[in-house]
C-alpha positions in Angstrom: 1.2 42.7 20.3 2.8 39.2 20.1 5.5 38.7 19.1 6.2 37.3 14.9 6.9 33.8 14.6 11.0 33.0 14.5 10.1 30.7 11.4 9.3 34.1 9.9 12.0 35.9 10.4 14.1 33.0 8.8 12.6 32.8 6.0 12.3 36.6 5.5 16.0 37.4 5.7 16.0 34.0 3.0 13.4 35.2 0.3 15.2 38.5 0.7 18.9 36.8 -0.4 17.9 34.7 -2.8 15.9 37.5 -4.7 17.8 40.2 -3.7 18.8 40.4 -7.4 15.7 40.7 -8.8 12.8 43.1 -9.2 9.3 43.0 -7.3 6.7 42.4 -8.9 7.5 38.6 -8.4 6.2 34.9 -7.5 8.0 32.3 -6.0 7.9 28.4 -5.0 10.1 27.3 -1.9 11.1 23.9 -3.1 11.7 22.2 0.3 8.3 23.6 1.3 6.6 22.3 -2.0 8.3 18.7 -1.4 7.4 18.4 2.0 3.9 19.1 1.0 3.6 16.6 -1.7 5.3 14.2 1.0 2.6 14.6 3.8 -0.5 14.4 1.2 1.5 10.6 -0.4 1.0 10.2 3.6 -2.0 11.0 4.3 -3.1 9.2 1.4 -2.7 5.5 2.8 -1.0 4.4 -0.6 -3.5 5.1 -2.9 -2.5 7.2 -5.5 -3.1 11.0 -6.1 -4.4 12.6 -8.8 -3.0 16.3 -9.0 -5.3 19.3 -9.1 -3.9 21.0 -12.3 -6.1 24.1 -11.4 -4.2 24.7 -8.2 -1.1 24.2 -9.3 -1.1 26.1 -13.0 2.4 25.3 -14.1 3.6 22.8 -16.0 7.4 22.4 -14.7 6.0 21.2 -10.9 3.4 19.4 -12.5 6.4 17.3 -13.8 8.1 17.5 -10.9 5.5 16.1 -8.3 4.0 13.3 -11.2 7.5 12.1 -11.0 6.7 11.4 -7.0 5.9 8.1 -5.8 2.1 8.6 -4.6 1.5 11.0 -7.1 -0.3 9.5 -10.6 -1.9 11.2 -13.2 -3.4 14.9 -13.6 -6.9 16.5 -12.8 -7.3 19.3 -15.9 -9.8 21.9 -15.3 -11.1 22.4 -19.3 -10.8 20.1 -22.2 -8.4 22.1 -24.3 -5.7 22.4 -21.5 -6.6 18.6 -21.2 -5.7 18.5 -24.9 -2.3 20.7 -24.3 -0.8 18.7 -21.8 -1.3 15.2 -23.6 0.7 16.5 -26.3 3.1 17.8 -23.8 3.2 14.1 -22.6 1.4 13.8 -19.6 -0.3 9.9 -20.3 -3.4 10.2 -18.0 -5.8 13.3 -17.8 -9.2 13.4 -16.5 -11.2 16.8 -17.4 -13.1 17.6 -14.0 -16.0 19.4 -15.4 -18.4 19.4 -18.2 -16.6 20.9 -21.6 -18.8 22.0 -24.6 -15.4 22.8 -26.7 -16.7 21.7 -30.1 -13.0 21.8 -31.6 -12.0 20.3 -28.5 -13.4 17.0 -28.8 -12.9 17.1 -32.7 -9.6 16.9 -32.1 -9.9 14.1 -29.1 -11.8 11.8 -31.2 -9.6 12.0 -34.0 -6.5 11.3 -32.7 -5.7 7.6 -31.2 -3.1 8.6 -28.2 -5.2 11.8 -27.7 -8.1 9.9 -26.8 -6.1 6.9 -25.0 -5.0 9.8 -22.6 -7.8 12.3 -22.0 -11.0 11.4 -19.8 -14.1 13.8 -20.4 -16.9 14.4 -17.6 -20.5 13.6 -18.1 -23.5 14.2 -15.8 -26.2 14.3 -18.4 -27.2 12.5 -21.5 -27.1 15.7 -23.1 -23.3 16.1 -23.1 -23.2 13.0 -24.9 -25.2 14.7 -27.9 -22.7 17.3 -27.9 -19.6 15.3 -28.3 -21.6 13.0 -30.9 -22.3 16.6 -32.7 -18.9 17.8 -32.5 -17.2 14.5 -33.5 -16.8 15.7 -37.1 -16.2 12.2 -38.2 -13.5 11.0 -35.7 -13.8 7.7 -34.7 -12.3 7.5 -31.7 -13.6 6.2 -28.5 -14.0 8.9 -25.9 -13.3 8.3 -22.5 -15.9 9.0 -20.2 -16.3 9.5 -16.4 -19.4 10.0 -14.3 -19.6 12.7 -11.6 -21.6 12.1 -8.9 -23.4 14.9 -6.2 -21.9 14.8 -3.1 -23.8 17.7 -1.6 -25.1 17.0 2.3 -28.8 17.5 1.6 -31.5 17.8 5.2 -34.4 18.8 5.6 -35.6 17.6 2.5 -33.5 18.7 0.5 -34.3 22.5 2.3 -30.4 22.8 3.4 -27.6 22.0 1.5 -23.8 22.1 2.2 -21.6 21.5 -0.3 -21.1 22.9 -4.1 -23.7 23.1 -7.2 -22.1 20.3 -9.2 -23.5 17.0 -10.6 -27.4 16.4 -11.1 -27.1 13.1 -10.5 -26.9 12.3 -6.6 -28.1 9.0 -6.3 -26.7 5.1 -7.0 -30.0 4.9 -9.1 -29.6 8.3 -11.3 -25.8 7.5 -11.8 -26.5 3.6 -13.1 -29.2 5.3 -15.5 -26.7 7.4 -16.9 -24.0 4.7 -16.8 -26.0 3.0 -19.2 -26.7 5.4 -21.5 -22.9 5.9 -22.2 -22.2 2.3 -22.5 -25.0 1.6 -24.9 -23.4 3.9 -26.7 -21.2 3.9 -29.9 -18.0 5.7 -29.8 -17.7 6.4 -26.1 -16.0 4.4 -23.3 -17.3 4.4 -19.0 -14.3 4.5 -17.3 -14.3 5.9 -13.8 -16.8 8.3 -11.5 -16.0 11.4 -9.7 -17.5 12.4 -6.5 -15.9 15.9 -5.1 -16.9 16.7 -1.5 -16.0 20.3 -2.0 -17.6 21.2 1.7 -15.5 18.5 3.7 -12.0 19.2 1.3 -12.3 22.7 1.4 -13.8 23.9 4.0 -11.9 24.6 7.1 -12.9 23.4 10.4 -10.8 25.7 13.1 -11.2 29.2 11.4 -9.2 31.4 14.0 -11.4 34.2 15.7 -14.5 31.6 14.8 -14.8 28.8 17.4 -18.8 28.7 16.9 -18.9 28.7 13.5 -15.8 26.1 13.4 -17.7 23.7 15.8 -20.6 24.4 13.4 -18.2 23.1 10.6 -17.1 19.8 12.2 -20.3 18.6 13.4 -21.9 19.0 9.4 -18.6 17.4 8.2 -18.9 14.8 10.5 -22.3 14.0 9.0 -21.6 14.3 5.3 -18.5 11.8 5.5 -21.0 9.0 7.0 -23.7 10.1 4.7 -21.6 10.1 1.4 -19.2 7.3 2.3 -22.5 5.0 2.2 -23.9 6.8 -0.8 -20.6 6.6 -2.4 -20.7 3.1 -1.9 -23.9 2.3 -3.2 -23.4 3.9 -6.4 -20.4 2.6 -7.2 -21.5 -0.7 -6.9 -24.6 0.1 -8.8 -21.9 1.5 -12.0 -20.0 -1.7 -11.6 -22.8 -3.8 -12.5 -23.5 -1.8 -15.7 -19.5 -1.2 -16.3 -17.7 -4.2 -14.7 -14.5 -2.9 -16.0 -13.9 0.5 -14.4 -10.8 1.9 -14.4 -11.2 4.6 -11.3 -13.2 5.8 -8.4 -11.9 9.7 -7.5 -12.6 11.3 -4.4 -11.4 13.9 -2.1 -9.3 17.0 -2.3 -6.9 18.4 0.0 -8.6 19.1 3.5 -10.0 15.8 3.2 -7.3 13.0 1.8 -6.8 10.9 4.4 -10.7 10.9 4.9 -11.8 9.8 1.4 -8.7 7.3 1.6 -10.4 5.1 3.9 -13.3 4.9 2.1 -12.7 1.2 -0.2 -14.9 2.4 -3.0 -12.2 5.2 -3.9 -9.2 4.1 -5.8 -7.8 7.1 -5.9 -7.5 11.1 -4.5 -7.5 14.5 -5.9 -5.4 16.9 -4.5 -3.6 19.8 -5.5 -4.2 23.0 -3.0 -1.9 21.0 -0.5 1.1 21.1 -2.6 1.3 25.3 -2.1 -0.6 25.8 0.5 -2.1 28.9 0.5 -4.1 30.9 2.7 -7.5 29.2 2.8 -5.6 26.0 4.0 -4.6 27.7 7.5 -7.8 26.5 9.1 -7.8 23.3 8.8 -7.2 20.5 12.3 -6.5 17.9 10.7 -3.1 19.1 8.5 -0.6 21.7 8.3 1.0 22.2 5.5 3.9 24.7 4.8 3.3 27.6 3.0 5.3 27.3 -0.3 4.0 30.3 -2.7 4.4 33.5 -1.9 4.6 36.6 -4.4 6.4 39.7 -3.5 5.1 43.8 -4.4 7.3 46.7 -4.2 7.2 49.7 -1.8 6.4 52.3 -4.1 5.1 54.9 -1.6 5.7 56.2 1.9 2.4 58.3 3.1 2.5 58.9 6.3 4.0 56.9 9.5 3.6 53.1 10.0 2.1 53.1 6.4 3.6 52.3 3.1 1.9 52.0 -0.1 3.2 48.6 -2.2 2.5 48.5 -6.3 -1.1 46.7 -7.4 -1.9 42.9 -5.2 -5.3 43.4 -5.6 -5.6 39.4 -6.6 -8.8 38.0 -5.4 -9.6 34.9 -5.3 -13.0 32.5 -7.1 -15.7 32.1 -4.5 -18.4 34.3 -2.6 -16.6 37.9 -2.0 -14.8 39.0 1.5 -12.3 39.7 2.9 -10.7 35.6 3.2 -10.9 35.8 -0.7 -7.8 39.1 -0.3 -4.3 38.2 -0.5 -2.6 38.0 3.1 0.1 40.4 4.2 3.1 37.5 5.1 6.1 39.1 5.4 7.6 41.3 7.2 5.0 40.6 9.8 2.8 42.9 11.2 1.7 44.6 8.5 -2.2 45.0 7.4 -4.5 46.7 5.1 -5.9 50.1 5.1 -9.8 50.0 6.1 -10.7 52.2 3.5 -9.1 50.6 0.5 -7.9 47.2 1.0 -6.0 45.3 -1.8 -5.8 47.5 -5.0 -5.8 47.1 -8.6 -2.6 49.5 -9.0 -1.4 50.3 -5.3 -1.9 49.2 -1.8 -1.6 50.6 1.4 -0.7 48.9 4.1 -0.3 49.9 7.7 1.5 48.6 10.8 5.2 48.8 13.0 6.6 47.2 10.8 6.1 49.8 7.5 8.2 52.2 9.5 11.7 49.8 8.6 10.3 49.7 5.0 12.0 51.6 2.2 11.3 52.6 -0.9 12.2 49.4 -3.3 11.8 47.0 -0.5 9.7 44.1 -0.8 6.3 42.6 0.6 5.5 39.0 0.7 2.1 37.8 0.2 0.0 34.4 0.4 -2.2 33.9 -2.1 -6.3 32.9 -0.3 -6.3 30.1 -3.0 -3.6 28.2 -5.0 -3.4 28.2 -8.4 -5.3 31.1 -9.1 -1.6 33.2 -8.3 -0.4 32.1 -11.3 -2.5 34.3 -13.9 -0.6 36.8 -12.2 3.1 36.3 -13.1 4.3 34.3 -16.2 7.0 32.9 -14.0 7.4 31.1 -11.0 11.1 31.5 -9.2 12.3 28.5 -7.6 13.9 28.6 -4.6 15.8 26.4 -2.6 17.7 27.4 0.5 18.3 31.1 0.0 18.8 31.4 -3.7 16.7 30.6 -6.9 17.9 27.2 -8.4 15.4 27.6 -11.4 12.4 30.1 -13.2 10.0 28.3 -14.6 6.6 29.3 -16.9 3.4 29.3 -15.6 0.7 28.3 -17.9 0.5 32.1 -18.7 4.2 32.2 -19.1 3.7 29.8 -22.0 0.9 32.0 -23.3 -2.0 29.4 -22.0 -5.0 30.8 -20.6 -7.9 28.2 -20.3 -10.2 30.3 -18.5 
């Protein structure tokens, strides 16, 4: 067996100090980690600003924190009424990154002046429009509107396709249609267009254990960044004619910031995985971020040698099921699942050396496979810095928020 990283074992006998005086279950953010993240994606960015992921971050203390960053510049929400929340909480400039159809939702956007000065609503069909028209309930505000386009790889045809089920619209063509439709429109306002490339941001390209599949990886990104940088191009130009005057061009996401950054018709890059760095983000070549979340589960149970049973961790993660989407054993190192059961609602076993120096009380740390997801776990996040906790913090749970 090789041997544990010395990194490890540092910040094992660390997490253990500084939370030696509380009780598992818990969730904390290593703040030197969490800055030095946010640091390397202002990097990677070339200086154009980022717009943070709310979704993978899910807390509304280091959403503060990293806005207050030089690099960093307004928030990416994930639905319209925690959109809604955090402009009342203050944060000036919100763009809703999917579809809503929350009838109170936009009520309450169009009739309020600084409501709808801060919030930015996605459209990628005429239809949406009707809805918000509908739901108006005679507000008069403008609604601010932005255009997402498909960013899909499509060969083949159209046979193949890599890259998420998002936007209808995929071409410079389809997206000036529907640019003109909102801005021959009463009551709403075309400000900026959205183009995620969910395959090349979040998609690792060095999966360990996986070298075919990985070279399989970077050869299909390799094509979709030429493909969509062009397409990009063209139909941002084609939105400029109709809507001289727009404010913004997102792209991106975390695995692929310095990427998208290059491109000129992006003004500006979504990120937010990058800031805690969880599990899914291991396989990427071209970063390496520090892991900065980690939640810790009690030993509850000693069955047998070199296995210990912790309390629940069963927290899956959003996407297709298997075993990337589980929670990773972290620390102590060398411990892994049992076969048979894997990561449980209530109780997991876990086997290895290393459950034998376990006892009963004692803590395992775990990585979340995505980011913000952890936090509809816990309602609060301890902040650590060094090897004690400076700071606890709510999660949007924490403050009773659940958007989805």
């Amino acid at each position: 067996m090789s041997q544990p990283h010395p990194a490890r074992h540092l910040d094992h006998a660390r997490l253990e100090r500084a939370t030696a005086h509380l009780d598992a279950p818990l969730a904390v953010v290593d703040l030197e980690a969490f800055d030095a993240n946010a640091a390397d994606l202002v990097r990677r960015a070339g200086g154009k600003p980022i717009r943070v992921a709310s979704k993978s971050v899910r807390c509304r203390a280091l959403l503060e924190r990293v806005l207050a960053r030089e690099g960093f510049a307004g928030v990416m929400a994930f639905t319209l009424g925690e959109a809604l929340w955090l402009a009342r909480a203050g944060v000036t400039d919100v763009l809703v990154a999917y579809p809503s159809v929350d009838r109170a939702g936009y009520a309450e956007l169009a009739a309020d002046p600084r409501l709808a000065a801060t919030v930015t609503v996605m459209v990628d069909d005429v239809r949406q429009l009707d809805l918000i028209d509908a739901a108006r309930a005679g507000g008069r505000e403008r609604v601010r509107v932005c255009l997402e386009l498909d960013t899909s790889l499509r060969l083949l045809g159209g046979r193949v396709r890599f890259g998420p089920l998002r936007s209808p619209v995929r071409g410079p063509a389809g997206l000036a249609t529907l640019a003109r439709s909102v801005v021959r429109r009463p009551g709403f306002a075309l400000v900026g267009i959205m183009a995620y490339e969910g395959h090349i941001a979040g998609v690792g390209d060095a999966v360990a254990g996986r070298p075919v599949f990985s070279r399989t990886v970077r050869a299909m990104q390799a094509v979709a960044r030429r493909e969509l940088a062009g397409r990009r191009a063209e139909a941002v130009d084609a939105v400029r004619a109709v809507a001289p005057d727009l404010e913004f061009v997102n792209g991106g996401g975390t695995g692929s910031v310095q990427h998208t950054a290059a491109e000129a018709a992006v003004t500006e890059i979504a990120a937010g995985s990058g800031l805690y760095v969880p599990r899914l983000f291991d396989d990427f070549r071209s970063f390496s971020g520090r892991p900065a979340a980690l939640f810790a589960q009690p030993v509850v149970r000693r069955p047998g040698v070199s296995v210990v049973t912790v309390l629940g961790g069963g927290y899956p993660a959003s996407g297709v099921a298997g075993p990337d989407r589980s929670p990773v054993p972290y620390l102590p190192p060398g411990l892994r699942y049992d076969g048979r059961e894997g990561a449980g609602e209530v109780q997991t076993p876990l086997r290895g050396p290393a459950a034998d120096d376990l006892l009963i009380g004692d803590k395992v740390w775990f990585r979340h496979a995505k980011a913000g997801e952890l936090c509809e776990r816990f309602d609060r996040l301890h902040l650590v810095r060094g090897d004690r906790v400076v700071e606890s913090v709510p999660t949007y749970r924490g403050e009773g928020m659940t958007f989805l």
